[in-house]
C-alpha positions in Angstrom: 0.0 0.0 0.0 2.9 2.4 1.0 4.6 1.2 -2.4 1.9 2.0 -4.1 1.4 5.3 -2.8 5.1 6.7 -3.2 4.6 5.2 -6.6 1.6 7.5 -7.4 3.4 10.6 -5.8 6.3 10.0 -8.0 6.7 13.2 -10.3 9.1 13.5 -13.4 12.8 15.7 -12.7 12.6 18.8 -14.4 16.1 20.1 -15.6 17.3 23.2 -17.8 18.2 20.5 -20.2 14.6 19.1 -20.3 13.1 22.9 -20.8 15.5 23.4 -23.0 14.0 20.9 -25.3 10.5 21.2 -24.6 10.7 25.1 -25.6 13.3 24.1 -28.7 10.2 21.6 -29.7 7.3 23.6 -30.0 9.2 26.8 -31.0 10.0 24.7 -34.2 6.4 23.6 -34.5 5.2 26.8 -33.9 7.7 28.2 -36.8 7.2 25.7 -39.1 3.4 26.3 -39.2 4.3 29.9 -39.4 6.5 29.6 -42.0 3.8 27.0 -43.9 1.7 29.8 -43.6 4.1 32.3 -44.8 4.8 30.1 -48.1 1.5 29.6 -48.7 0.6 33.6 -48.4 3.8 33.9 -50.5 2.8 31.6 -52.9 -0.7 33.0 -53.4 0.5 36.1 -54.0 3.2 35.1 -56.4 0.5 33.1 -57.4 -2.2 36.6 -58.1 0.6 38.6 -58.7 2.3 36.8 -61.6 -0.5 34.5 -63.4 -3.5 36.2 -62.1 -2.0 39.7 -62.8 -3.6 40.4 -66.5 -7.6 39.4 -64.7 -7.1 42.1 -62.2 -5.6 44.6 -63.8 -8.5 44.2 -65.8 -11.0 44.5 -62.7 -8.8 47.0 -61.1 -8.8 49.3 -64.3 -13.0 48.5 -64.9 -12.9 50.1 -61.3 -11.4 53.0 -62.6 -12.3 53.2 -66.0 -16.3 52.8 -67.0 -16.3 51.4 -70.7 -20.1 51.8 -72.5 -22.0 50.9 -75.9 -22.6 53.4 -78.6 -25.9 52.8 -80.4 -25.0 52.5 -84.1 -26.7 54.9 -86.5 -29.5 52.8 -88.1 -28.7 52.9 -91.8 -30.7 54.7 -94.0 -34.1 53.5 -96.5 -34.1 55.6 -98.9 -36.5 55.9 -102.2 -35.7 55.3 -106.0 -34.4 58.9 -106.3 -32.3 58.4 -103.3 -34.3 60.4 -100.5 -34.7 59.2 -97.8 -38.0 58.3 -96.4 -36.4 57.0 -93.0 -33.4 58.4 -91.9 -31.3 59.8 -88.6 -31.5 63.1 -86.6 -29.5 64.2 -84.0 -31.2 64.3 -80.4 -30.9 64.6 -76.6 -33.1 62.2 -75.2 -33.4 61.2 -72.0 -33.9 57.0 -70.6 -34.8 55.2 -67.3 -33.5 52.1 -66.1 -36.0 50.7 -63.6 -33.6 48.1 -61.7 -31.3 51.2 -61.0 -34.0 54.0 -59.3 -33.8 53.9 -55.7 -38.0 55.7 -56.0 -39.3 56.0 -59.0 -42.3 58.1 -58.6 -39.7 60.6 -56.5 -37.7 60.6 -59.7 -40.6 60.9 -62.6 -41.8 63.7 -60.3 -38.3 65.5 -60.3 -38.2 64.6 -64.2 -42.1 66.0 -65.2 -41.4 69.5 -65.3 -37.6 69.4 -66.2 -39.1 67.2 -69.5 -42.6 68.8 -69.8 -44.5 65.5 -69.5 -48.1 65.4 -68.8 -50.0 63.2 -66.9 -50.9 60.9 -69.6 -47.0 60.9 -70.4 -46.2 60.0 -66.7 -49.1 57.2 -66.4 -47.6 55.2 -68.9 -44.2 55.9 -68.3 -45.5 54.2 -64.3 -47.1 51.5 -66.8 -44.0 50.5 -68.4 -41.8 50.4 -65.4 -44.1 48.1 -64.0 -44.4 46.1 -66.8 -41.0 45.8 -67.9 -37.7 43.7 -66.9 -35.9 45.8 -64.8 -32.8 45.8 -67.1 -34.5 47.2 -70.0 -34.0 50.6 -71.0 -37.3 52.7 -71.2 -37.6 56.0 -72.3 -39.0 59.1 -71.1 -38.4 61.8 -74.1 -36.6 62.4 -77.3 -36.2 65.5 -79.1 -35.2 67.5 -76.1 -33.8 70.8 -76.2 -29.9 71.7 -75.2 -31.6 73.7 -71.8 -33.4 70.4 -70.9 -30.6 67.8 -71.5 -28.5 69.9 -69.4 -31.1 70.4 -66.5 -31.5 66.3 -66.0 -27.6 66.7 -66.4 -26.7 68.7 -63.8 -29.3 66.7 -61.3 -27.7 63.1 -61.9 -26.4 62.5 -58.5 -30.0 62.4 -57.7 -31.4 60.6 -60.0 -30.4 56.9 -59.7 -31.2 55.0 -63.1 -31.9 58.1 -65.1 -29.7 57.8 -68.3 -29.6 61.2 -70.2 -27.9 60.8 -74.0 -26.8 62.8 -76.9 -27.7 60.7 -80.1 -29.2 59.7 -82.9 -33.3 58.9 -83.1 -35.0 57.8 -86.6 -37.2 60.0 -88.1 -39.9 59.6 -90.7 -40.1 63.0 -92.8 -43.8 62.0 -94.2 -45.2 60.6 -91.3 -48.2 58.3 -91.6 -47.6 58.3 -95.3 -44.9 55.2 -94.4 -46.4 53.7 -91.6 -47.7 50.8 -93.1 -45.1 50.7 -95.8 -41.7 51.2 -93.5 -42.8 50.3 -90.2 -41.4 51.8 -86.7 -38.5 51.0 -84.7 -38.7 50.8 -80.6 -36.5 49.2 -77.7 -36.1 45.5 -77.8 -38.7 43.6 -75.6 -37.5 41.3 -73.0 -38.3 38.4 -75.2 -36.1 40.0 -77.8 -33.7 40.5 -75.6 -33.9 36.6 -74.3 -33.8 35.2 -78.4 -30.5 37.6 -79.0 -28.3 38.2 -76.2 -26.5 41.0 -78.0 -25.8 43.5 -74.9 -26.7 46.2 -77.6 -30.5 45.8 -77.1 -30.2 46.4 -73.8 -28.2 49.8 -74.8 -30.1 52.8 -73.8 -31.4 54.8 -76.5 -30.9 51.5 -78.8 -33.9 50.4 -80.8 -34.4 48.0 -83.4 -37.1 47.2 -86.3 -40.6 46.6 -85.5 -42.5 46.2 -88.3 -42.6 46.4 -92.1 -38.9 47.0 -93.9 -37.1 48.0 -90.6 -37.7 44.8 -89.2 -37.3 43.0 -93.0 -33.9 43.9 -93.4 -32.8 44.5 -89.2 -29.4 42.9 -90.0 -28.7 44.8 -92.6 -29.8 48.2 -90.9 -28.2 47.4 -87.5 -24.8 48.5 -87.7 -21.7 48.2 -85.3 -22.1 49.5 -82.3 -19.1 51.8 -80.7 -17.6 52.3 -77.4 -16.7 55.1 -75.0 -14.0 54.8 -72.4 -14.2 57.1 -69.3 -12.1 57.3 -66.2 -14.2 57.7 -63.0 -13.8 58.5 -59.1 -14.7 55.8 -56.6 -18.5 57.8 -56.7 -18.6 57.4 -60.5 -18.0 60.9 -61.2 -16.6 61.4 -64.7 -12.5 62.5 -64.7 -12.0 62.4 -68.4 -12.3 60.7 -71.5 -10.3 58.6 -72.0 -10.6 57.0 -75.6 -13.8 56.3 -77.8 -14.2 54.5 -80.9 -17.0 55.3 -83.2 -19.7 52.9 -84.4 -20.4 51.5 -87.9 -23.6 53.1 -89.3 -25.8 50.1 -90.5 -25.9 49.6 -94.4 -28.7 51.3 -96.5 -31.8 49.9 -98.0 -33.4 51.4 -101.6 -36.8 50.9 -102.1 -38.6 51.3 -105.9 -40.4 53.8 -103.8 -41.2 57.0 -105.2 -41.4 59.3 -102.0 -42.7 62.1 -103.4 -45.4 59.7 -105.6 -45.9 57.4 -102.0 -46.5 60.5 -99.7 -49.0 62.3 -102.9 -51.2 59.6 -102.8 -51.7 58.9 -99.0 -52.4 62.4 -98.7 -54.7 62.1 -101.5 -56.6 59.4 -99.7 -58.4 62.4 -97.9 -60.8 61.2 -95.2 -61.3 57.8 -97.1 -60.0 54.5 -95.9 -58.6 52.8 -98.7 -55.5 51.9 -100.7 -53.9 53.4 -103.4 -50.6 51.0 -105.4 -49.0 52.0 -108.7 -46.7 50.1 -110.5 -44.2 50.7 -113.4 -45.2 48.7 -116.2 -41.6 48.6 -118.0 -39.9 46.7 -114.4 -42.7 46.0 -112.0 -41.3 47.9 -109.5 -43.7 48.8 -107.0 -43.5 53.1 -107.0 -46.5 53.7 -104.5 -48.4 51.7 -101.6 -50.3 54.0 -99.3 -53.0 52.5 -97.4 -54.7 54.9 -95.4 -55.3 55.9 -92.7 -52.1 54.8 -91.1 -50.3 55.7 -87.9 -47.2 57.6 -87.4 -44.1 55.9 -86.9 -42.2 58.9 -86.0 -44.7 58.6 -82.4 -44.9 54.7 -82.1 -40.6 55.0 -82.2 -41.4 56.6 -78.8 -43.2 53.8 -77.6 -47.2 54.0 -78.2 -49.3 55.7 -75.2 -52.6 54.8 -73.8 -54.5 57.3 -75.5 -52.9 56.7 -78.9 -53.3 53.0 -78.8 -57.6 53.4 -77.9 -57.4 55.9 -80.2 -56.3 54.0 -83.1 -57.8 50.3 -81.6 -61.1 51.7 -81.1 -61.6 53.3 -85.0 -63.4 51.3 -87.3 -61.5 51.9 -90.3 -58.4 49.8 -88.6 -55.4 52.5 -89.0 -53.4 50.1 -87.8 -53.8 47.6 -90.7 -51.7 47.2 -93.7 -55.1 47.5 -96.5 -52.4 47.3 -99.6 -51.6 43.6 -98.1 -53.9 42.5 -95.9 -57.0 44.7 -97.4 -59.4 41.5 -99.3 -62.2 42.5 -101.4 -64.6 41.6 -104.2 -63.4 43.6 -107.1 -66.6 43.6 -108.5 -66.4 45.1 -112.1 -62.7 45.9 -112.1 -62.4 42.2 -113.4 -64.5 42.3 -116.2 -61.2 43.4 -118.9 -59.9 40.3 -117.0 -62.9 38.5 -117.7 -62.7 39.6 -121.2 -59.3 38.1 -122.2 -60.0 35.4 -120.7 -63.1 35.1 -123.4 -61.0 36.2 -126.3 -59.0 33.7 -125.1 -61.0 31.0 -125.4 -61.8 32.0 -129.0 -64.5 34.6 -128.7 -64.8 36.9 -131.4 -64.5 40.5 -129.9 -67.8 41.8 -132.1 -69.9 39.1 -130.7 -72.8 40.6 -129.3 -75.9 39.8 -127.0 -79.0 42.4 -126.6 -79.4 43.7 -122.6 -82.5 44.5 -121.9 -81.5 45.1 -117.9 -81.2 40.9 -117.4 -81.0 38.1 -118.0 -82.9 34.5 -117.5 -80.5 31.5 -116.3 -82.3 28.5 -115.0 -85.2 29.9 -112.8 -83.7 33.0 -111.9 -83.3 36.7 -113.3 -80.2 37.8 -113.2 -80.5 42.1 -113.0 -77.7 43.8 -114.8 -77.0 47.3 -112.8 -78.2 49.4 -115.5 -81.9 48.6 -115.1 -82.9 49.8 -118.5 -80.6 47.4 -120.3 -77.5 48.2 -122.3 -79.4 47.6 -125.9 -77.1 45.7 -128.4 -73.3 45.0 -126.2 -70.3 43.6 -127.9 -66.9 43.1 -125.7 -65.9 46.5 -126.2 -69.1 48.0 -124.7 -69.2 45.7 -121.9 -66.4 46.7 -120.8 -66.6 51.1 -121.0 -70.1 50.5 -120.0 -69.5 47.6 -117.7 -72.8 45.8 -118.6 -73.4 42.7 -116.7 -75.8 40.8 -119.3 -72.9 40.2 -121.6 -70.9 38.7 -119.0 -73.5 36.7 -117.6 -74.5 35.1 -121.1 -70.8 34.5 -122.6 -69.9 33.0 -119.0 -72.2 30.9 -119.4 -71.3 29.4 -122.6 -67.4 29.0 -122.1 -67.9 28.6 -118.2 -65.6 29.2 -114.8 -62.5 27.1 -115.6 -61.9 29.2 -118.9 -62.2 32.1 -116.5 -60.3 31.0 -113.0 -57.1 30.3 -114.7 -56.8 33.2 -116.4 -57.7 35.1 -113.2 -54.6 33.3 -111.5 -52.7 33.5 -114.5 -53.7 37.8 -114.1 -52.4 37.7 -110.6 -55.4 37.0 -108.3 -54.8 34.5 -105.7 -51.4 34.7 -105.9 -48.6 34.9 -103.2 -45.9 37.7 -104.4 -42.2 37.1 -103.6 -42.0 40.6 -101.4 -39.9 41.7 -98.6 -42.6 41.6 -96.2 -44.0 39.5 -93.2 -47.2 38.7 -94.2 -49.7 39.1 -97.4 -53.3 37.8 -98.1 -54.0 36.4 -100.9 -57.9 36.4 -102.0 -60.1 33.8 -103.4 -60.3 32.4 -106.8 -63.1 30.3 -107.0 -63.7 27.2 -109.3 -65.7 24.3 -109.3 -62.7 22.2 -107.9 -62.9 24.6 -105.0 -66.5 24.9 -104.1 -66.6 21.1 -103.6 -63.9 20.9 -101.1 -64.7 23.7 -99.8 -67.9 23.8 -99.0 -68.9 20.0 -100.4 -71.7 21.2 -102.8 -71.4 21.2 -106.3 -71.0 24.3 -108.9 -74.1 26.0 -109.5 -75.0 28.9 -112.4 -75.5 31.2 -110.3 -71.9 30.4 -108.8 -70.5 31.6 -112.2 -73.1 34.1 -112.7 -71.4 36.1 -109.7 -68.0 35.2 -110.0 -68.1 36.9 -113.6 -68.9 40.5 -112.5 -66.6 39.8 -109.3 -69.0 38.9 -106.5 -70.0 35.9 -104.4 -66.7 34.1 -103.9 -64.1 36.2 -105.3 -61.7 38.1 -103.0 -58.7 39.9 -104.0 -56.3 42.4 -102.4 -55.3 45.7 -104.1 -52.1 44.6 -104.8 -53.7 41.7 -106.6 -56.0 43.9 -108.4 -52.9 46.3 -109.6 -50.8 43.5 -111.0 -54.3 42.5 -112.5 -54.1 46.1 -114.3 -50.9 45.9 -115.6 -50.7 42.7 -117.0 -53.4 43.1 -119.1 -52.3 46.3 -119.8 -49.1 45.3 -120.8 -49.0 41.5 -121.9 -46.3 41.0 -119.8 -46.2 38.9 -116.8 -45.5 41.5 -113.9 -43.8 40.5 -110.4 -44.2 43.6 -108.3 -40.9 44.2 -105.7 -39.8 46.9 -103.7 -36.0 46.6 -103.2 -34.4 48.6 -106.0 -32.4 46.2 -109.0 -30.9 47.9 -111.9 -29.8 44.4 -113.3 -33.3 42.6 -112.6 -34.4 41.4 -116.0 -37.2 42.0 -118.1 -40.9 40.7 -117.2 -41.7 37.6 -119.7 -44.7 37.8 -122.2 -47.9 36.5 -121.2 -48.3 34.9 -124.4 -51.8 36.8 -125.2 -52.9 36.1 -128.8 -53.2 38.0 -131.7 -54.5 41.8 -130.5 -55.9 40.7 -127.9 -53.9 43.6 -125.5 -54.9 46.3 -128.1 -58.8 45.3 -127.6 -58.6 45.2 -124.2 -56.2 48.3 -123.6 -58.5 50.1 -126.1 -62.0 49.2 -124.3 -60.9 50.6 -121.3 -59.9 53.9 -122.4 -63.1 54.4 -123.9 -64.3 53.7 -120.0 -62.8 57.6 -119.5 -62.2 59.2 -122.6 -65.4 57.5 -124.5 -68.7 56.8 -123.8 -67.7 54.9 -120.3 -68.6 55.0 -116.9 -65.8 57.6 -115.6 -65.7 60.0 -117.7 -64.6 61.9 -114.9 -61.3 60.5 -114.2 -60.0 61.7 -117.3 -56.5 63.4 -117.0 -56.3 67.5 -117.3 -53.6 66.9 -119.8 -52.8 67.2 -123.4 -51.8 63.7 -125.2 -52.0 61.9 -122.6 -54.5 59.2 -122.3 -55.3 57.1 -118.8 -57.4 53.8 -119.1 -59.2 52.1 -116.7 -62.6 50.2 -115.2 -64.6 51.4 -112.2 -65.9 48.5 -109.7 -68.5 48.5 -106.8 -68.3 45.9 -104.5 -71.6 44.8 -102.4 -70.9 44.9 -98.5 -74.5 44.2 -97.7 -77.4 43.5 -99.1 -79.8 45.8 -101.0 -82.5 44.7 -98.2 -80.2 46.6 -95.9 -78.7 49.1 -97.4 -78.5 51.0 -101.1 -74.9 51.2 -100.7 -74.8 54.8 -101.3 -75.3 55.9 -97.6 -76.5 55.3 -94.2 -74.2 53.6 -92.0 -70.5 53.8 -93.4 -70.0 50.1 -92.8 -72.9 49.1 -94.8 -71.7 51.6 -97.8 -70.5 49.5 -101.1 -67.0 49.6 -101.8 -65.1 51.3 -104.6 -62.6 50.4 -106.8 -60.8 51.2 -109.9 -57.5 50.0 -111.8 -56.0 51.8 -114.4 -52.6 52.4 -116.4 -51.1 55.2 -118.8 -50.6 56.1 -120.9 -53.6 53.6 -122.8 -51.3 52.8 -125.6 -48.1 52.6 -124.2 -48.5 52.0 -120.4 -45.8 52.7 -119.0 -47.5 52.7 -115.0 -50.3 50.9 -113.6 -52.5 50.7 -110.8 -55.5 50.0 -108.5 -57.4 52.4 -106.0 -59.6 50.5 -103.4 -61.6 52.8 -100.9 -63.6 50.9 -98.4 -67.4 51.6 -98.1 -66.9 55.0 -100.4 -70.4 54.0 -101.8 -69.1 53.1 -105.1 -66.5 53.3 -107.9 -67.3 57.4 -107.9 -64.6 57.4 -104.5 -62.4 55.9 -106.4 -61.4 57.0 -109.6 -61.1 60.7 -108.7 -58.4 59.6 -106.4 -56.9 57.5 -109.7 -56.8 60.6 -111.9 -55.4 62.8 -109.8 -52.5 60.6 -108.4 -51.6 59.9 -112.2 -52.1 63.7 -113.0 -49.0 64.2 -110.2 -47.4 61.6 -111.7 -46.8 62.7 -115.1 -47.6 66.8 -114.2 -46.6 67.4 -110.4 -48.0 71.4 -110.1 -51.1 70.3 -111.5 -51.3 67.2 -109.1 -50.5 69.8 -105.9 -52.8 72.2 -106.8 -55.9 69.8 -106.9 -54.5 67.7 -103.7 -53.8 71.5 -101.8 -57.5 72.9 -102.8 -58.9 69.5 -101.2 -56.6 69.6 -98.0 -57.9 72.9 -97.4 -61.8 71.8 -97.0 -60.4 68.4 -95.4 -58.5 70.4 -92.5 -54.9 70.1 -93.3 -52.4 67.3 -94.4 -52.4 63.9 -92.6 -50.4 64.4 -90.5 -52.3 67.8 -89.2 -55.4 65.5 -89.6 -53.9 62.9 -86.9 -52.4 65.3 -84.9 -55.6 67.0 -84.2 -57.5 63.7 -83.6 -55.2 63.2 -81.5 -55.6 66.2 -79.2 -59.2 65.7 -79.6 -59.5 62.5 -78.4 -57.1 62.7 -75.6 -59.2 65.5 -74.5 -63.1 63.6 -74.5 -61.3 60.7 -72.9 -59.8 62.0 -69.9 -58.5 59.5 -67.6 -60.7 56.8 -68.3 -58.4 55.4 -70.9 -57.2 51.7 -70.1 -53.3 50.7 -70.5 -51.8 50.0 -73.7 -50.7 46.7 -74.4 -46.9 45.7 -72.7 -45.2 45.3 -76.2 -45.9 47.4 -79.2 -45.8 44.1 -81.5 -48.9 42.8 -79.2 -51.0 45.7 -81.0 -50.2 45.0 -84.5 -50.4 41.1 -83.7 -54.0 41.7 -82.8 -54.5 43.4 -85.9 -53.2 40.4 -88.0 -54.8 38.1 -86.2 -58.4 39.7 -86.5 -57.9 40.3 -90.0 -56.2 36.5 -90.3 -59.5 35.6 -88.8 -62.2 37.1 -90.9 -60.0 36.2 -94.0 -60.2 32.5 -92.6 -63.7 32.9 -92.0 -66.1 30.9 -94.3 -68.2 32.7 -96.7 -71.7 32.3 -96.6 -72.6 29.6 -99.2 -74.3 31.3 -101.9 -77.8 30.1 -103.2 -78.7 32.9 -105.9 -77.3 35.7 -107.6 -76.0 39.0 -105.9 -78.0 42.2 -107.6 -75.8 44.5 -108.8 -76.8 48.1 -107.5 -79.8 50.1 -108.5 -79.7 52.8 -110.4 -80.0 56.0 -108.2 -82.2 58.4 -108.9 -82.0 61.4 -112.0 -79.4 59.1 -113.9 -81.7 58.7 -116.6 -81.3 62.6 -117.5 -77.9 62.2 -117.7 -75.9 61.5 -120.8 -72.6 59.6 -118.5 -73.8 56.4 -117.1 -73.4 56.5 -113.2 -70.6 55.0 -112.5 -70.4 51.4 -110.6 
């Protein structure tokens, strides 16, 4: 027991030797894992120092140096002649970027009276940033003044995500005249953005096609962005410039365009809705394709407001749809030349005649012809100025549809044209092939009966119905285009027998310089000779309406193609004008766009007499109905849609819809129009 406890009080000898070597021990643990760590540290900084030196010099120099996209200059679209009908302009302009402001209704406050933005300017600018991805650019105003640039300027510390800009913006010198034709330009959506990563479209003050030829040719019109390098404090405040390289302005795109011609005959238009296209007969190039009324693109570039979007959404004659393209119709008498070949074809004999006595019997039904007191003895040539109905029905009859639905595709009609352009309609041709699958019933009579003075079935646009014109006009087969080709070759003959051109070009002169039905639309010029057929197209029924007035919905259509001059065309053409009550809205617009065409003061003067009862230009015209309308609505107007392309895609598809739509199956002929009243007394037949 004793043992045992010395044993447990035993204690080990400590010594200076035995310190010695206990401190001698850990000091060198202690150093070596200090001097591990030291090698490490030293490594890892040889390590940043030497390899990683090039990454942050980089970083270190981004801190000090701020390095920022320049929006390329958009390149130009300029007409035939060269001018250009979309082009650059210098600008201060002013952009938000949501994800930067620390309160934006604090900083649109601050910015309203700087900028001069109303309420309605302010509501949708709040729309927008609530709408949008937080990266995306938005802006607030273009166009600005040196005194307002530099007021947002000088305020920048406090305004977090305000982005003001010295630039470029596009302009549009004739307005709504292009709208349809050249489309807008506007920032890139957040879908845009997510199909092309290119940091550009993020870009403030960058914006890329929309619609029509910008967004056609995009690529092309982009351009290379540039760069600006600027040294900064720790705060961001700019030192100096440092170095910049400029951008690449995007390539420019020639249209067959005539401006001057384009921007005449939207103007012309008036207070109609319609279309007006002209071609040249010698290329096919397309010179003119206003369809009215339009928008302006120089406003939608700045993103479209509330009250512009219900303005233009809520009309009925759809400003926002492209009529030249998308615009179907029945051409009513405007295809009875068409008609005509398509007889002569066949091996009619021009001087064949059939006595109109204001019908015709086919089966069990009367079929009316619209001059109610009959035509008297008709050969082709008088159908055609006098655009009597009888002779169509009778010869149709005999030689039937499929001698006259080929020819009508073969014309142009129902035909898809190789353009630059998203979208196109292309009509109804009907046949007996088509009926059946269509609608599963069998070709009737009557089916031809109103196929033959373009009714029931038969749809075209007024595109269609211009290449229609020259074609026959010309016995060449026309392809209309819009990008400018020196070196694009000839049209190839249509292979028309005989004379058959000369009858046909010489029956519709006599519709205005002979005993025809527009008399009227003859050109105030000496030597010069303009051809052409007048057409009214049934909207509704005579049960509902005359056509001439009442409800403008319910109002016939008119239409009328034409070329000059009638023995030599050298343009041609077609002038559609929805519910104008007849071929009388029509051809006045005709004559006076070819007037400007081949004398341009005589042209202005008639187009400046009518702008003065009309109120002003179009673009005066829009401007005030504008200002109008934003003052009845008030602040009852709803938002606009988040993306500009939702508008027009509502637009398409509603028009996409009632093209798709079937057409009531017909079961008897459609009666031309009655003859108003006191046309007896005249000695020019009323025009139809």
């Amino acid at each position: 027991m004793k043992l045992r406890r010395r044993r447990r009080r035993a204690r080990p000898i400590v010594s200076p030797a035995t310190l010695s070597h206990t401190f001698e021990r850990r000091s060198f643990v202690i150093g070596a894992v200090q001097g591990g760590l030291g090698v490490l540290l030293a490594s890892r900084l040889a390590y940043l120092s030497i390899f990683e030196n090039e990454k942050y010099q980089t970083e270190a120099e981004s801190n000090r140096v701020n390095l920022s996209l320049i929006p390329p200059r958009r390149g130009w679209i300029l007409d035939r002649n060269g001018a250009p009908l979309a082009s650059n302009k210098a600008d201060f302009r002013v952009d938000i970027i949501p994800e930067r402001m620390r309160n934006p209704n604090a900083t649109l406050a601050t910015l309203a009276p700087l900028l001069g933005l109303d309420s309605d300017k302010l509501r949708d600018l709040r729309d927008k940033i609530s709408e949008t991805r937080g990266f995306a650019p938005i802006e607030v105003a273009s166009g600005l003044n040196y005194e307002q640039f530099a007021a947002v300027s000088v305020r920048l510390p406090d305004l977090p995500g305000v982005v003001p800009q010295r630039g470029f913006s596009r302009s549009y010198p004739t307005g709504p005249a292009v709208g349809h034709l050249i489309g807008y330009v506007g920032p890139a959506s957040a879908e845009e953005y997510e199909k092309d990563r290119n940091p550009i479209l993020i870009t403030p003050g960058y914006k890329i096609g929309k619609d029509g030829i910008e967004k056609q040719f995009e690529q092309r019109l982009r351009g290379i962005p540039g760069a600006r390098r600027v040294e900064v404090t720790a705060s961001g405040r700019l030192v100096r410039d440092l170095e910049t390289r400029e951008d690449i302005q995007g390539k420019p795109i020639q249209l067959t365009i005539d401006g001057p011609l384009q921007d005449y005959a939207a103007r012309r238009i008036g207070q109609e809705s319609g279309s007006v296209v002209v071609m040249d007969c010698q290329s096919g190039d397309l010179l003119c394709m206003a369809s009215m009324p339009s928008f302006d693109p120089n406003s939608f570039s700045d993103g479209i407001g509330r009250i512009e979007y219900a303005m233009l959404s809520q009309d009925e004659r759809v400003p926002l749809r492209n009529k030249v393209l998308k615009g179907l119709y029945p051409p009513g008498s405007t295809v009875k030349p068409m008609v005509a070949m398509a007889f002569l074809e066949a091996g009619l004999d021009p001087n064949a005649s059939v006595g109109c006595s204001g019908g015709l019997r086919v089966g069990n039904r009367v079929f009316h012809c619209w001059q109610r007191r009959g035509h008297g003895t008709v050969d082709m040539a008088k159908a055609i100025y006098q655009s009597c109905d009888v002779y169509f029905y009778h010869f149709a009859q005999k030689l039937g549809m499929d001698v006259i639905a080929p020819m009508a595709r073969r014309c142009g009609m129902g035909q898809e044209f190789p353009l630059p352009v998203a979208s196109q309609f292309f009509g109804t041709v009907p046949d007996p092939a088509w009926k059946l699958k269509k609608y599963k019933q069998p070709w009737q009579p009557y089916d031809t009966v109103n196929a033959t003075i373009g009714q029931g079935y038969m749809l075209a646009s007024p595109l269609q119905l211009a290449v229609m014109a020259g074609r026959l006009a010309t016995g060449s087969k026309l392809m209309p285009r819009m990008i400018l080709d020196p070196k694009q070759p000839r049209p190839a003959s249509m292979n028309f027998h005989g004379d058959h051109v000369e009858v046909i070009q010489k029956a519709m002169s006599d519709v205005v310089n002979g005993p025809g039905t527009a008399g009227r639309a003859k050109l105030p010029i000496d030597n010069i000779l303009l051809a052409g057929k007048t057409g009214t197209a049934q909207v509704v029924g005579l049960n509902v309406s005359s056509g001439k007035g009442g409800l403008w919905k319910h109002r016939d259509h008119g239409l009328f193609i034409f070329f000059a001059p009638f023995d030599k065309p050298r343009y041609a053409g077609a002038v559609v004008i929805e519910h104008g009550g007849g071929s009388g809205a029509a051809y006045p617009i005709a004559r006076d766009v070819m007037t400007f065409l081949f004398d341009p003061t005589k042209g202005m003067e008639a187009l400046h007499a009518l702008e003065a009862q009309w109120g002003g230009t179009a673009q005066q015209r829009l401007e005030a109905k504008y200002n109008a309308y934003a003052a009845a609505a008030g602040q009852g107007v709803g938002r606009a849609p988040r993306r500009d392309e939702d508008v027009f895609a509502r637009v398409d598809a509603e028009a996409r819809a009632r093209a798709a739509r079937p057409q009531p199956l017909e079961t008897g002929a459609v009666t031309p129009p009655p003859e108003p009243d006191g046309v007896a007394a005249r000695t020019e037949p009323e025009p139809r």
